[in-house]
C-alpha positions as CSV (number, residue, x, y, z in Angstrom):
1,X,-7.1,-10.1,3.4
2,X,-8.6,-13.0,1.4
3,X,-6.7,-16.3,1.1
4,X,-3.2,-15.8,-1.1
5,X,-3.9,-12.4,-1.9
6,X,-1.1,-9.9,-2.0
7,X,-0.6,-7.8,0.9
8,X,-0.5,-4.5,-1.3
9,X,-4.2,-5.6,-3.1
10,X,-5.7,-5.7,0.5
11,X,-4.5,-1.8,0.5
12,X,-5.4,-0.9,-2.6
13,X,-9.3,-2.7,-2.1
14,X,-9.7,-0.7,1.1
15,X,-8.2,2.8,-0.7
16,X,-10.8,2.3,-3.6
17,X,-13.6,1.7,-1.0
18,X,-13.0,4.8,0.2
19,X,-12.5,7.0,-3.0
20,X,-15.2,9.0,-3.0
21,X,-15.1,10.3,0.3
22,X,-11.4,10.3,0.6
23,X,-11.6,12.6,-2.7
24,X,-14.3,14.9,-0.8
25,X,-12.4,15.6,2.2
26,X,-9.2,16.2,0.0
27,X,-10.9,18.6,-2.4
28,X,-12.2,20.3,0.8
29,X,-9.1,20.7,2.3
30,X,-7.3,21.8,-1.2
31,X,-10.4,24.8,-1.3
32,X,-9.5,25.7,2.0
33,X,-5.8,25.9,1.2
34,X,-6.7,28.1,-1.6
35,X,-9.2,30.4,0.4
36,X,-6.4,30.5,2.7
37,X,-3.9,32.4,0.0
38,X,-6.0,34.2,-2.0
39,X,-9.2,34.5,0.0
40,X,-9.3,37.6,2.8
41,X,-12.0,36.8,4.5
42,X,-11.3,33.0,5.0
43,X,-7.6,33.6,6.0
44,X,-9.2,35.5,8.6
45,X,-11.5,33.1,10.2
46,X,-8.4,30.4,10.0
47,X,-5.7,32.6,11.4
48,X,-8.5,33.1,14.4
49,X,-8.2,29.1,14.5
50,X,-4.8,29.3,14.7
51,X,-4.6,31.9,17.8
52,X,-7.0,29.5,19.2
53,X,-4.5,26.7,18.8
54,X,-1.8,28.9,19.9
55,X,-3.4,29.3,23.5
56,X,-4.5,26.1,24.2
57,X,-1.4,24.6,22.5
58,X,-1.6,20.5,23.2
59,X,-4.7,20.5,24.6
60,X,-6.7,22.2,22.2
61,X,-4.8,18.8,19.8
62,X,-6.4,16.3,22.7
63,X,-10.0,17.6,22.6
64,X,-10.2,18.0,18.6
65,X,-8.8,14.5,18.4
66,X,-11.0,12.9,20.7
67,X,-13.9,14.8,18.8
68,X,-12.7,13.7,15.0
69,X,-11.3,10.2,15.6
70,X,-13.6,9.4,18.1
71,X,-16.9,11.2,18.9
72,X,-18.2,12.0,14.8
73,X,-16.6,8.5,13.3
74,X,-19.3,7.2,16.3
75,X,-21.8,9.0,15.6
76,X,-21.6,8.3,11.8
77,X,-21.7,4.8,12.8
78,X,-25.1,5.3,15.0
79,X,-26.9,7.5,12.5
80,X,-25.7,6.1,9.0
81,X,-25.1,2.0,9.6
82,X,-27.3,1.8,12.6
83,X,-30.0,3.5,11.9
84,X,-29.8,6.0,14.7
85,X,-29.8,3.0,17.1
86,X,-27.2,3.3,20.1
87,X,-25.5,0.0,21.5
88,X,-23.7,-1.1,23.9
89,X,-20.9,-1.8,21.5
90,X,-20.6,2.1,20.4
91,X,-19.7,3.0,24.1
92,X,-17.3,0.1,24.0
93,X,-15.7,1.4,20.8
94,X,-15.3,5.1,22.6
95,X,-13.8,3.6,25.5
96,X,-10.8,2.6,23.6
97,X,-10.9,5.3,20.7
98,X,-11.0,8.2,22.8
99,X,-7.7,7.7,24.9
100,X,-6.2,6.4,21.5
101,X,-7.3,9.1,18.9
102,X,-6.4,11.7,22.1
103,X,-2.6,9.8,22.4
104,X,-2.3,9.6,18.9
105,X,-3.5,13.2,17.9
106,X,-1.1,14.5,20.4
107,X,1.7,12.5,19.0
108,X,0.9,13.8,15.7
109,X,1.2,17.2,16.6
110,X,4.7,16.6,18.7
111,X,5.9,15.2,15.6
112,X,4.4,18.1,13.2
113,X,6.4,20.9,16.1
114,X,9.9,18.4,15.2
115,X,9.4,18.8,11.8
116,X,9.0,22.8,11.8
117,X,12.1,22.2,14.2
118,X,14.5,19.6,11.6
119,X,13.7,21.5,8.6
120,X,12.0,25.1,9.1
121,X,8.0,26.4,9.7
122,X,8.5,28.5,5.9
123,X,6.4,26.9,3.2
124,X,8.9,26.0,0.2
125,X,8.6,23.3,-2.5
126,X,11.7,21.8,-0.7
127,X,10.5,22.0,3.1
128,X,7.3,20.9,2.2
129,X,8.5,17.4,0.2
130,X,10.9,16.6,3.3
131,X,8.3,16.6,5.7
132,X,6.0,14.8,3.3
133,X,9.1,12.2,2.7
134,X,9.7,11.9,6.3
135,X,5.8,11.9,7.8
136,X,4.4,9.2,5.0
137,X,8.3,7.0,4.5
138,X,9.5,7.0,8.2
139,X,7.1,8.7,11.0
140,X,3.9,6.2,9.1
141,X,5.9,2.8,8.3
142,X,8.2,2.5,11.6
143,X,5.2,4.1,14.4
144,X,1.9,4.6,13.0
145,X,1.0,2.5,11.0
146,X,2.4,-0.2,13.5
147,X,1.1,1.1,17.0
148,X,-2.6,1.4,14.9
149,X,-2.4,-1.9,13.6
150,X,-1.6,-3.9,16.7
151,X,-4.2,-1.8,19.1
152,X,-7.0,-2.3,16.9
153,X,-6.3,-5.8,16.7
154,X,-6.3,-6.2,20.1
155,X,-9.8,-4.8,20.8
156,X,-11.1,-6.7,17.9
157,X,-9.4,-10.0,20.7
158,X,-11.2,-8.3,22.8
159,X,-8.1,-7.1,24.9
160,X,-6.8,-10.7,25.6
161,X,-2.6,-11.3,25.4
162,X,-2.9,-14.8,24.6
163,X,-1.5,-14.5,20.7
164,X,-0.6,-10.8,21.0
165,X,3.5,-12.1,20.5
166,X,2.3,-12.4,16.6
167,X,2.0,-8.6,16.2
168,X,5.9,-8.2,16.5
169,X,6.8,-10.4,13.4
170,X,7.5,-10.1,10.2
171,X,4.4,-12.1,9.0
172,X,2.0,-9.9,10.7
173,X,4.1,-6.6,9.4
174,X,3.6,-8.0,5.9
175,X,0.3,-9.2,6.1
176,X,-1.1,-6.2,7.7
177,X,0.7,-3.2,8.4
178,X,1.6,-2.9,4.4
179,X,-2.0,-3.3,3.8
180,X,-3.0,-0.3,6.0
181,X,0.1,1.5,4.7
182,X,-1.0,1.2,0.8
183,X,-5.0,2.4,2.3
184,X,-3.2,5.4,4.4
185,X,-0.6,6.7,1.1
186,X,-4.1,6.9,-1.1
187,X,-5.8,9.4,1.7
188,X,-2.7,10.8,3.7
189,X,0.0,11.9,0.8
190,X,-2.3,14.5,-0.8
191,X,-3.3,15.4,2.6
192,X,-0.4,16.3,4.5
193,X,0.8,17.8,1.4
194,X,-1.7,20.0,1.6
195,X,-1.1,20.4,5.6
196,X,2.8,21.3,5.0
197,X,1.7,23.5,2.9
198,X,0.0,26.0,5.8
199,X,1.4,27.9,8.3
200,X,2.3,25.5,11.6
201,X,-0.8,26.9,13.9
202,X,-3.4,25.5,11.5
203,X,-2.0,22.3,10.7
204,X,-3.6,20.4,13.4
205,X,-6.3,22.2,13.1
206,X,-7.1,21.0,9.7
207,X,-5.4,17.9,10.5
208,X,-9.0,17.3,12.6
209,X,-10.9,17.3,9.1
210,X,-9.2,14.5,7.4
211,X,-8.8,12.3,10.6
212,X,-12.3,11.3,10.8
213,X,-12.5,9.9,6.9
214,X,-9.3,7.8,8.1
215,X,-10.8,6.9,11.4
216,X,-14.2,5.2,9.6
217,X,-11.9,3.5,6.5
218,X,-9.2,1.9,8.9
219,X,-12.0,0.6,11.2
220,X,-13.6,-0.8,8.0
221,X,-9.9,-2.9,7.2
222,X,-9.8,-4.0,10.7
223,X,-13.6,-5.0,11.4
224,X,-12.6,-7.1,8.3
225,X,-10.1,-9.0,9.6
226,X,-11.9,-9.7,12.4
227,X,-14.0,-11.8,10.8
């Protein structure tokens, strides 16, 4: 954030950064959710996905994590802001981005099999707005957003402890967690919307397509503070 600026403005700046692309990937996942329900052909090829899923159950979430929050933000990085030049610095970052995005992908998709659990796998108006209340209003504000916020931090410190005590007040919750959670409501509300609205077996799945978009704009937000 710049000097006296509001927490919810460093949110907002790093949402409309990322508008055009954040509106790609969500128009690509709507078209998918249509081709799901009214296109044969495509429900076919996704329910394959799914019975994919099925077999491989959390491992099939570790590897497609590691591969869309780690391995294509990378390359995107390499190809598009560095010119197809690899440094040292890009096996750094997949160092600590591939046991994160493989924990955190893995979380997501224990929390997804609770939610089918609390309030049903049926797609209704009603199921889907609890889970949507519950994953963007609790699961985001008191865990994700949080654990995401304090690990990236400390690789930008370049794993030192000395100052890490910070990350557990109020101060740093304001100044930077509400930040990320303002960026993560512009992308992750239509999103998972979208995601509730599918049967259970393709939700993480799809949830692979959108995680790379998030992966590049919250590494933007954080490379900024690191300033």
């Amino acid at each position: 954030m710049t000097r006296h600026e509001p927490p919810w403005a460093s949110g907002l700046r790093a949402a409309r950064a990322n508008v055009v692309p954040g509106l790609i990937v969500q128009g690509l996942m709507l078209a998918l959710l249509l081709a799901y329900y009214f296109y044969p052909p495509t429900r076919n090829g996704l329910d394959a996905l799914a019975a994919i899923k099925a077999r491989w159950s959390y491992g099939y979430t570790a590897i497609a994590s590691i591969i869309a929050g780690a391995i294509i933000p990378e390359l995107l990085r390499i190809f598009v802001f560095q010119k197809g030049k690899i440094r040292l610095l890009n096996f750094e970052n997949l160092v600590f981005s591939v046991p994160f995005w493989c924990f955190m992908g893995v979380t997501v998709d224990f929390f997804y099999r609770c939610q089918a659990g609390w309030f049903g796998a049926q797609v209704s108006f009603a199921v889907v707005v609890k889970k949507v209340l519950v994953d963007q209003f609790l699961y985001n504000p008191l865990f994700a957003a949080p654990v995401t916020s304090w690990l990236y931090d400390w690789k930008n410190r370049s794993f030192r402890f000395q100052g890490v005590s910070a990350f557990f007040t109020t101060d740093y919750y304001r100044d930077v967690v509400v930040p990320t959670l303002f960026a993560t409501w512009g992308v992750w509300i239509p999103i998972v919307t979208i995601l509730y609205s599918l049967p259970s077996l393709l939700q993480i799945p799809l949830f692979g397509l959108a995680l790379s978009l998030w992966v590049m704009l919250y590494t933007w937000m954080s490379e900024q503070r690191a300033r």
